[in-house]
Each structure stands twice: as structure tokens, then as C-alpha cells.
N, C-alpha and C positions, 0 to 999 in steps of 0.2 A: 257361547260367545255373548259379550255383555251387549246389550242394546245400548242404542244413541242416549236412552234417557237415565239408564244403570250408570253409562260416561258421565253426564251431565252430573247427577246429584255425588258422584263420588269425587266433581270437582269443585261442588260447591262444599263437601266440608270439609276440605283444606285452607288453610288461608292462600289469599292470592299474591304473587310476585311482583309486590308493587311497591315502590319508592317511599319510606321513611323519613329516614335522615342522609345523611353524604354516606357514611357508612356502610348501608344498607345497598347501595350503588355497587359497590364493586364485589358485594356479596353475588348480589342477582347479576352481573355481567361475568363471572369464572361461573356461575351455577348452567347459563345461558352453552358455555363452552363447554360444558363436561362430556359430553357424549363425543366429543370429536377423537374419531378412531385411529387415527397416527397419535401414538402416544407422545412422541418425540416434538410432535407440534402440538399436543393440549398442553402440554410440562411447559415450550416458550412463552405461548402466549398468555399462560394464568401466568407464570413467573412477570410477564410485560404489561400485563395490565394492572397486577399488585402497584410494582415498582410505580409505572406512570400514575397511578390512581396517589399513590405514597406522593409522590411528584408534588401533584395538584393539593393535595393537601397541604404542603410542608411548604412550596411558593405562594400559596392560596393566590392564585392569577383572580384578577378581573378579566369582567368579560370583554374588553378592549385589548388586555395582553393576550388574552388566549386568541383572540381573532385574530389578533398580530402574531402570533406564532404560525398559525394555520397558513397566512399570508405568506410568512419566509418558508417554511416547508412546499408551497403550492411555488413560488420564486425556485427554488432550488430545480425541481424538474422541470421551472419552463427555463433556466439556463443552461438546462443539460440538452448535448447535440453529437453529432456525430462526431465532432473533434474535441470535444470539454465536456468531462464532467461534473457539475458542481456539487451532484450529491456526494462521489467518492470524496471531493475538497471538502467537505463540509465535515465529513469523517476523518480527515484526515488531522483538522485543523482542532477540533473539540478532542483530540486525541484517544478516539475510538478506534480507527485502525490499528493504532500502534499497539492499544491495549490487548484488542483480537492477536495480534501477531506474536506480541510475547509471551500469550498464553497459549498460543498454540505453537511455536515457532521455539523453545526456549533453549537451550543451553545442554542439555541433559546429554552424558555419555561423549561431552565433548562434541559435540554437533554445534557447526556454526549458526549464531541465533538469526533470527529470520527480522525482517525489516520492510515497511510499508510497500506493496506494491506500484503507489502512487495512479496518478490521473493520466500520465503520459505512458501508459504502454502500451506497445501496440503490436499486432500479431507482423506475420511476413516479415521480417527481420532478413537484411541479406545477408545471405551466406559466404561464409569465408574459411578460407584455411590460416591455420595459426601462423603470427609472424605478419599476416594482413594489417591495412590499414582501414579504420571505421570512418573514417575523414571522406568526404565524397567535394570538398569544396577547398578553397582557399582561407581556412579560419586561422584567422589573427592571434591565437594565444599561442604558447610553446608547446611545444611535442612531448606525447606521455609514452611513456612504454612500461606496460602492465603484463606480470607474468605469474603464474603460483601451478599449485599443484593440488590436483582433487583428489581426496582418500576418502575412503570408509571410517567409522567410528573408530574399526579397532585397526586404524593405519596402512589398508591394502589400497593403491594406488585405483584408480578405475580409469581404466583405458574406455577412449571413446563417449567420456561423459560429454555432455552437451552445456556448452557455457554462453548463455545469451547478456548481449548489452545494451542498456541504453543512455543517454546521457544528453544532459542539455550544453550548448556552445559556450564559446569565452564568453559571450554577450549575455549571458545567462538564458537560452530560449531551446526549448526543443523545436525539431523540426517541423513539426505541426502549427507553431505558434510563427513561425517566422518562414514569411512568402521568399525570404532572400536565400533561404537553404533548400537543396536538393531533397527528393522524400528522401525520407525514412534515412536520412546523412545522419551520423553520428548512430547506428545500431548494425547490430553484426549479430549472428551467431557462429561461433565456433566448436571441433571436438576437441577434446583434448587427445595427445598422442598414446603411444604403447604404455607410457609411465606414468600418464593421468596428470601432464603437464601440458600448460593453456600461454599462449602470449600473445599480444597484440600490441597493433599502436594506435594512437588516439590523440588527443590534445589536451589540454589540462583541464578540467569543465569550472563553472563558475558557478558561483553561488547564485541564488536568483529570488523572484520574488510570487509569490504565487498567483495566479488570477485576482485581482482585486475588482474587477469592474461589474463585479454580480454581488449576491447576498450577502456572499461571504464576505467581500472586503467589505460591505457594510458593516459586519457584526465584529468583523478584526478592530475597524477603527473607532466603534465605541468599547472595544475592550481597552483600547490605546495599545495595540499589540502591533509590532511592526509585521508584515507578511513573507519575509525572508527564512529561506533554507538554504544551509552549506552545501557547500561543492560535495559533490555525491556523482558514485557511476552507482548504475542501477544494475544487478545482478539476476538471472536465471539460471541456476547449477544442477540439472537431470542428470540419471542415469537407472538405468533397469533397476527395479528391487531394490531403490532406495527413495526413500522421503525428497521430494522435490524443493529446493532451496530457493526463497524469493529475499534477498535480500538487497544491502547497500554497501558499499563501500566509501566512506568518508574523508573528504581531506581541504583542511580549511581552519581559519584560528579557533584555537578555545572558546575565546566568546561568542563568533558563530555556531560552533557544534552546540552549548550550553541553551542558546535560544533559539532553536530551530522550529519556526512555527509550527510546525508537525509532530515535535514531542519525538521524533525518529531514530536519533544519535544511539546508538546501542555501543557502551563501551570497546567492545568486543572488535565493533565493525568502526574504529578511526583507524587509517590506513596512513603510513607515513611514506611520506610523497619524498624523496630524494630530489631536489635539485644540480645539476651537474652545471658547471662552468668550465670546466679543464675535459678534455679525455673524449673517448668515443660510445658513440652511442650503440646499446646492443645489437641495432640490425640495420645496418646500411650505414652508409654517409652523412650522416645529421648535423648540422653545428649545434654548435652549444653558443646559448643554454638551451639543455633539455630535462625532462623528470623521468624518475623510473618510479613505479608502485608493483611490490611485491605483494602478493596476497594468497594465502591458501583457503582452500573450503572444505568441510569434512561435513557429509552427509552421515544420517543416520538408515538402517535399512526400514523399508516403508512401500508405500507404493507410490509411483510414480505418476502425478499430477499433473496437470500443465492451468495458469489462472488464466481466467477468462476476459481476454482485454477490454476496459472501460470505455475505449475510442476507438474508431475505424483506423 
């Protein structure tokens, strides 16, 4: 066993770990991390401190900007609370979720592509049988009625899949953001029947505009970026032994789907909203005018996930 003093001189003639130039910086901070035994976590964070280290070089910050970044990153978690998160918005806005989403979420084998979770989900969803209404209040826009059908990639229907919703009001607000709606009003979960077929009714949702009154809308408004996203229902489509579907469903003009502060619009997922004037509505007595939106979903097989809600 080497003595204290055999350690000592075998560490004096190496050279010591000590700061050079900038360069020399994120040599000694990945050397710092090498021993970390989850490989899968040494591989991020050398990949994350290369990058950020790349960052800092290529912006070359002063030390005023970088204290002012520290400052909206340290803002961000003290805007985040039980009902609002600003860190998800902040992600969602810089178009990182979206990125994550399409790369993990994409198109392959026919599988419907997957779309931002958003800031507004939230677990407990009331339960309903298909044909239900998600409406808990008297909302002023027109009545939707949304129906499709869930298959497997290679087109087998899947009985008793689970199709969750949620959706902000004609007003543009989810129910968390607005003391005048019932909880959890406007969200449902439903299964689909023996044929892997889903329907509900709902109201038409509105486009809206994202939290602006924290960091985020500060950094929207010196990008001169407006904070609006299209009418969108929000989508969760499970079933046993298949890939779990977080998506969106869109419907709203071109011009809003094209600038959705979120980067979210996924070709795949604009849903065309029929308006009705004349005729009857699928389920019940409804006057017109009313909408229908037909949509299907095709999962791929996978394992079945459920995300972890951002808000209470």
C-alpha cells in the first residue's frame, strides 16, 4: 500500500489541473465528470457542457449578460407554482419541447405524430362515457362534436383504448387560469368502444394567448413576438402494448396555425372543423350552427406511459 508521502510526490510530478486559457475550462470541467458511473448521465452532461461551453464562446456574454441570464433562469422557478409553470413555457416558447417531441414522437409506420404536452395538464380528468359532454358550465361559443377511431399501426381497431382531453374555453382560458369556470370543466377522459371508436361533445376552443405576466412575456416582447397559439384540443390516446400518444389537435386560420408561439402546428395534426347551418346535430337536439371534427389516431406498439402533470 503506497504511503501518504509515495501519494504526495506521485502528485507532484504530474502537472496540476489548473486554468490556462478559456479553452482549458471545459477540458478540466468534462475531466472533473469522467468517473460518473450512469453512463447515460456522463454522455449528457459532457454532451451539455461542450455545447453550453460552445455557447459562451460563440455569444462571448459579458459579465452583466450572463448575471442577467442567471437572473431569468432563477425568475423562471420563482414563477413556477402549483397552477403555472413557467419553466415548461419557457420550453415551450424557445421551441424545445417541440423539438424533444418530434424526435421522439415522429411519424414512423404511420403512427400519429406527437405534439407538446403543454403547461395546462393536469391529472384527475372526469370521467365519462362516450357521447358525453366536457362542458360543466354555460360557455358562450358553439357546440363541437369530435368523433374518430383508434387503430394499431397495421390498422387493428383497439377496443377500450383510453382517450383523454383537455382544452381551453371560447374565452381563450383554461380552467385553472379562470375563477369563473368549474374545475377541471372542459377535460374528460373517455374509452373507446368494441371498434376502437371515441365521441364527444365539447365547444369550439379558442385560440389564446400564453401567460405573459412573468419572464417569459418579458423575453416574447423584446423578441417583438406576439404570445398567441391556435385553437387546439389537447390529446391523450393509451392502450395496453402500445406507445402512449401526447398530442394536439388543431383548428384555426392559416395564419394562426403558421405563428403559433410554440413552434407546435404539426402538419399531420390540423383537423378540419366542419361548420353546420342547416341539419341535425349527431347527438341530440342541438341547433344550429354547430361543428363536427372527425379525427383518427394510430398508435404504434410500445409501452404504455402516462406524462407527469406540470400543475396540480
Amino acid at each position: 500500500m503506497d504511503t501518504y508521502l509515495e501519494h504526495e510526490q506521485r502528485s507532484l510530478d504530474r502537472p496540476l489541473s489548473l486554468i490556462d486559457d478559456e479553452q482549458s475550462v471545459t477540458h478540466i470541467v468534462e475531466a472533473a465528470m469522467a468517473k460518473t458511473s450512469d453512463p447515460r448521465l456522463r454522455f449528457v452532461m459532457g454532451a451539455l457542457v461542450r455545447h453550453l461551453h460552445a455557447f459562451l464562446r460563440e455569444a462571448h456574454l459579458t459579465d452583466a449578460e450572463f448575471e442577467f441570464a442567471l437572473e431569468f433562469v432563477a425568475r423562471l422557478g420563482q414563477a413556477t407554482h402549483a397552477t403555472h409553470n413557467e419553466v415548461v413555457l419557457a420550453a415551450d416558447v424557445l421551441g424545445l419541447s417541440t423539438l424533444v417531441t418530434v424526435m421522439n414522437n415522429g411519424t414512423r409506420h404511420g403512427r400519429t405524430p406527437g405534439a407538446l404536452l403543454g403547461p395546462f395538464y393536469r391529472a384527475n380528468a372526469p370521467r365519462y362515457a362516450c357521447g358525453d359532454c366536457v362542458v360543466q358550465d354555460n360557455a358562450p361559443g358553439l357546440p363541437l362534436f369530435v368523433s374518430g377511431t383508434v387503430r394499431a399501426t397495421d390498422g387493428t381497431p383497439l377496443p377500450g383504448a383510453l382517450v383523454e382531453v383537455w382544452q381551453a374555453s371560447p374565452v381563450g382560458l383554461y380552467d385553472n387560469q379562470d375563477p369563473n369556470q368549474p374545475d377541471r370543466n372542459l377535460r374528460g377522459c373517455f374509452h373507446a368502444d368494441e371498434g376502437g371508436h371515441y365521441h364527444f361533445r365539447s365547444v369550439r376552443p379558442a385560440g389564446y394567448p400564453v401567460p405573459t405576466d412573468g419572464p417569459v412575456g418579458t423575453l416574447l416582447a423584446a423578441q417583438r413576438r406576439h404570445p398567441y397559439r391556435p385553437a387546439h384540443i389537447h390529446f391523450i390516446v393509451a392502450a395496453p402494448g402500445y406507445r402512449t400518444l401526447v398530442t394536439q389537435v388543431f383548428a384555426d386560420e392559416p395564419a394562426q396555425l403558421e405563428s403559433d408561439v410554440t413552434f407546435g402546428v404539426h402538419r399531420q395534426l390540423v383537423g378540419q372543423l366542419q361548420r353546420h347551418d342547416h341539419g341535425h346535430s349527431p347527438w341530440g337536439n342541438v341547433p344550429v350552427p354547430f361543428f363536427t371534427l372527425g379525427f383518427d389516431f394510430t398508435l404504434e406498439p410500445g409501452e404504455q406511459t402516462f406524462p407527469k402533470p406540470p400543475i396540480d
